[in-house]
N, C-alpha and C positions, 0 to 999 in steps of 0.2 A: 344566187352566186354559184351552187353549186352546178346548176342547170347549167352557166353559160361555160364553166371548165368541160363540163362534160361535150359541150356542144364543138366547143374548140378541138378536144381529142378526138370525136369522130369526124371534124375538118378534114385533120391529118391525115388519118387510117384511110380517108377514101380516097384524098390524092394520091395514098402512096408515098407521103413523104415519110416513111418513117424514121431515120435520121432527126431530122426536127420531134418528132412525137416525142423521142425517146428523152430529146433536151426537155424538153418542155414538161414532161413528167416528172425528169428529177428537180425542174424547178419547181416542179409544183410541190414534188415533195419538202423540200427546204422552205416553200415558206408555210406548210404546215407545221415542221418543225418549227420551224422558227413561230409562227402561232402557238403551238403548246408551250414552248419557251415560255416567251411573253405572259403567257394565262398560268404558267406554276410561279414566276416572279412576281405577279401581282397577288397571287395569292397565296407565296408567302410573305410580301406586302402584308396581305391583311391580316395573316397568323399571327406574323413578329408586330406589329400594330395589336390588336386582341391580348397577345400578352403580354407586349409593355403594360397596356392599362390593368388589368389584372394583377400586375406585380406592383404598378404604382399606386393602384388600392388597397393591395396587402399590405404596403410599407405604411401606407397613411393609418392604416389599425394600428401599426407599429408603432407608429409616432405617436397617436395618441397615449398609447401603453406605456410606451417608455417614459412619457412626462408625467404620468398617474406613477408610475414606480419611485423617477427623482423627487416628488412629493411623500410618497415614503419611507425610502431611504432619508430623506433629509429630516424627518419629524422623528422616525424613532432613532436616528444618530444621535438628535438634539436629547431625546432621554435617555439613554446611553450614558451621553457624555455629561449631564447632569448626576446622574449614578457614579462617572469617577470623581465630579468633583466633591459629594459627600464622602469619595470614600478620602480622599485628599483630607478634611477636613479630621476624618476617625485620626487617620496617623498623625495629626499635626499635634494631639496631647494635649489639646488647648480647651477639647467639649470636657461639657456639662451637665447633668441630669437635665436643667433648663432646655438646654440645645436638644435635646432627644424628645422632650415634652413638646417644642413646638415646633420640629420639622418631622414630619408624614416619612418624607423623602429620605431624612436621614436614617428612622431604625427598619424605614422599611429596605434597606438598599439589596440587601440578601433574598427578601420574600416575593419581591414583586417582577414583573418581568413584562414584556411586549413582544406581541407576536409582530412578525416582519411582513406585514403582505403587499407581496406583491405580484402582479399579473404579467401571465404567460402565454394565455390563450390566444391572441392574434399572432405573436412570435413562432407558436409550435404550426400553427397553418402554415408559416409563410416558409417553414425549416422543411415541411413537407415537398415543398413545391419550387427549395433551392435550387437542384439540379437546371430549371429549367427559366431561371430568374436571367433579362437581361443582364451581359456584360459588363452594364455600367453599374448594376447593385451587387455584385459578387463580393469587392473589395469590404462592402458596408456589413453585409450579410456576415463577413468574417467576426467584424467587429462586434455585431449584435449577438454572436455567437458567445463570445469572450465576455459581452456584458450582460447574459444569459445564464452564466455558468454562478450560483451561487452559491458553491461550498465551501467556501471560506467564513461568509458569515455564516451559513447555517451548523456549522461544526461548531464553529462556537458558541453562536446560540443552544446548542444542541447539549456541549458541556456545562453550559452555565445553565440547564435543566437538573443536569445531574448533579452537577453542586448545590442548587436548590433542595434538593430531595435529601442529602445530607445533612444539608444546615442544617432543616426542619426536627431533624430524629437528633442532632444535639443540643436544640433546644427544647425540647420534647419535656423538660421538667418545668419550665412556666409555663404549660400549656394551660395549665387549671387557674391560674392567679391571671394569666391574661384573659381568657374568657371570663371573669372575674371584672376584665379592667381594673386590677391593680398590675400595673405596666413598672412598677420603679424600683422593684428588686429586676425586674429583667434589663433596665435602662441601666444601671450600677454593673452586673454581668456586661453588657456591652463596655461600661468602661473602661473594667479593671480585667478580665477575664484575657489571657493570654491566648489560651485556644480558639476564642472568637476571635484575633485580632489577626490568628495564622491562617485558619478561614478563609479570614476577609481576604487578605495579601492573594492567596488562590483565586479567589472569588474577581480580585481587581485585575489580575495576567491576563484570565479571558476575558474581562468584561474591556479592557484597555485592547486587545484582539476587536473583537465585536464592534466596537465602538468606532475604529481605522479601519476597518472595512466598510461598513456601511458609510464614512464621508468617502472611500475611497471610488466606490459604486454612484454614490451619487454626482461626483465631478464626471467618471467615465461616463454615467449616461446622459450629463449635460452634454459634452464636446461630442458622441453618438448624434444627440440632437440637434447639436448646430452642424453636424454634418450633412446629416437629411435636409435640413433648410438649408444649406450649401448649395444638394442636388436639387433643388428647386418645389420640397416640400415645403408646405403652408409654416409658418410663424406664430402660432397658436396659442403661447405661451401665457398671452395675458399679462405681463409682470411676476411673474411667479418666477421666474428663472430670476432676474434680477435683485428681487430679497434675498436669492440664496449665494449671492455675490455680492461682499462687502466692497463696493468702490475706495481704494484709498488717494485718497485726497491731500492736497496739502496742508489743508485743516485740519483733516482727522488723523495725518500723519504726524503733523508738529506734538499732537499730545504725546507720543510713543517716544521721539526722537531722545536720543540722549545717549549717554553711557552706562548699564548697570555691573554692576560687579557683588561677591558673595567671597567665601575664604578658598576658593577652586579657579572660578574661571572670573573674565570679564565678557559681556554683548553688549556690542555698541550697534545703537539702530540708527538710520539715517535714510533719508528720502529726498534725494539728487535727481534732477532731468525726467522726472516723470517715473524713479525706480526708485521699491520701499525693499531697501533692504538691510541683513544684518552682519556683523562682523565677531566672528566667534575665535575668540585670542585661543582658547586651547585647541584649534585643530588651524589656524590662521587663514581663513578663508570666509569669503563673502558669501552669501546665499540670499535667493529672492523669500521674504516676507508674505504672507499669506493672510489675509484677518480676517478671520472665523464671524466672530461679532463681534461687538464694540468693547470687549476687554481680552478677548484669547486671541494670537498670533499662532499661525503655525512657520516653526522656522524648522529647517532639515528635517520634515517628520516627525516634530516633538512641539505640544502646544505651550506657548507660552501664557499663563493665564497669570492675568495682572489687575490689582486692586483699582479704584475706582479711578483716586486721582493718577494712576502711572507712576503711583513714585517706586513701585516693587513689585516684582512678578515672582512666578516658580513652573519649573517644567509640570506639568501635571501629574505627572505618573511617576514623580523620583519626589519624592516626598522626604525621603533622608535628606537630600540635598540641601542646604542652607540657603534660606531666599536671596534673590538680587535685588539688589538698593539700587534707585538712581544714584551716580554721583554729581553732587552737587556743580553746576557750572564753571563755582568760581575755584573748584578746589585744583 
């Protein structure tokens, strides 16, 4: 090809036409240009191709990570929030040396603790290499950023170390009768003992902190992950995301349905056109119903946790508060 350009320009030069030569050279120049054109658009064709896939294999580590974490979050929330409902159960004045001898859970609510693990490693590759992430994952990238950032629960987790290490040194006088296992002078101090019970109330602020962040972490990184499978990541979930979504139903809703009231307020729950929701007389407004598991409601932020058959619940974490009674139908 080259031979036959060249052959044409010294056509020219020996007729003498140079006029023509001179056309025909800046054509030739233009479609060289226009050749290199063409060969830098195809190859950044194949750059911006290289590293979409690149960033859509980084994201897919992501994906997997993030659904390894909302299994995390989700398990140590569940022991968290099992931690306030023994402490629920200390303020309620109702235990008994009995109750302390046969729940683990209950004397240990102070001493025991769970570490939060969760993975970051495919995340921090991909935080490396944001700058340079297609267009369409920038929006996402913000998001996993925000669902990345974990110092809300780790401050708390982080206090309820330090509170641990207190308890410890004020119980520090049955230290010799529990190694001992005689537990029932310590069991009695837990009953009666006033200083244990302000403690605990400290020990319950952050642990009721801890406890709403990590469900908080685990919804954001569900809707993270139904974002990515939005963008056309894989589905991977297995059912696991689904246990951690109570479906309410109008079977599972009719047990809930009702009116309760106590000597403060009244909540009336009700489940209309496919919507489980509640009606709270002291502030007069509706709110959407959320359920935990088959006895806790989250209604505005506050769990409602309810006896087996529904006839009575109690906010979780307001323990003075006087429980809510259904009222009766016919009354």
């Amino acid at each position: 090809m080259i031979k036959f350009f060249r052959k044409i320009r010294q056509s020219l030069l020996m007729e003498n036409k140079t006029g023509k030569y001179f056309k025909y050279a800046i054509g030739e120049i233009i479609l060289v240009v226009i050749g290199i054109l063409i060969a830098l658009q195809i190859n950044n064709w194949n750059a911006n191709k290289a590293n979409e896939k690149q960033a859509y294999n980084q994201l897919l580590e992501v994906q997997k990570e993030v659904l390894n974490n909302i299994v995390a979050f989700d398990e140590t929330g569940t022991y968290y929030f099992q931690k306030l409902s023994d402490v629920r159960r200390v303020f309620s004045d109702t235990l008994t040396i009995e109750d302390y001898q046969k729940s683990r859970t209950l004397r240990n609510i102070m001493t025991t603790s769970r570490t939060i693990l969760t993975q970051n490693e495919a995340f921090n590759k991909l935080a490396e290499n944001a700058d340079n992430l297609p267009d369409q994952y920038k929006p996402l990238v913000v998001e996993l950023k925000n669902l990345y950032n974990h110092s809300r629960f780790e401050k708390s987790l982080a206090n309820l170390g330090m509170l641990d290490i207190k308890y410890f040194d004020f119980i520090s006088e049955f230290s010799e009768s529990m190694y001992r296992e005689d537990y029932d002078a310590f069991y009695q101090f837990m009953l009666t003992n006033k200083g244990y019970k302000n403690k605990l109330a400290r020990f319950s602020w952050t642990l009721d902190d801890l406890a709403l962040a990590l469900v908080d972490k685990k919804y954001n990184a569900i809707t993270v992950y139904n974002q990515m499978v939005g963008l056309g990541f894989p589905n991977n979930d297995n059912g696991i995301l689904k246990t951690m979504f109570q479906e309410v139903t109008p079977k599972v809703a009719e047990s809930f349905v009702g009116n309760y009231t106590n000597t403060i307020d009244t909540i009336s729950i009700d489940y209309n056109n496919k919507e489980f929701l509640g009606y709270y007389s002291k502030f007069k407004s509706s709110n959407q119903l959320n359920m935990k598991d088959a006895t806790t409601l989250n209604f505005v932020g506050a769990y409602l946790e309810f006896n087996d058959d529904k006839s009575e619940f109690y906010f979780l974490m307001e323990a003075n508060k006087p429980v809510f009674k259904r009222i009766p139908e016919n009354d």
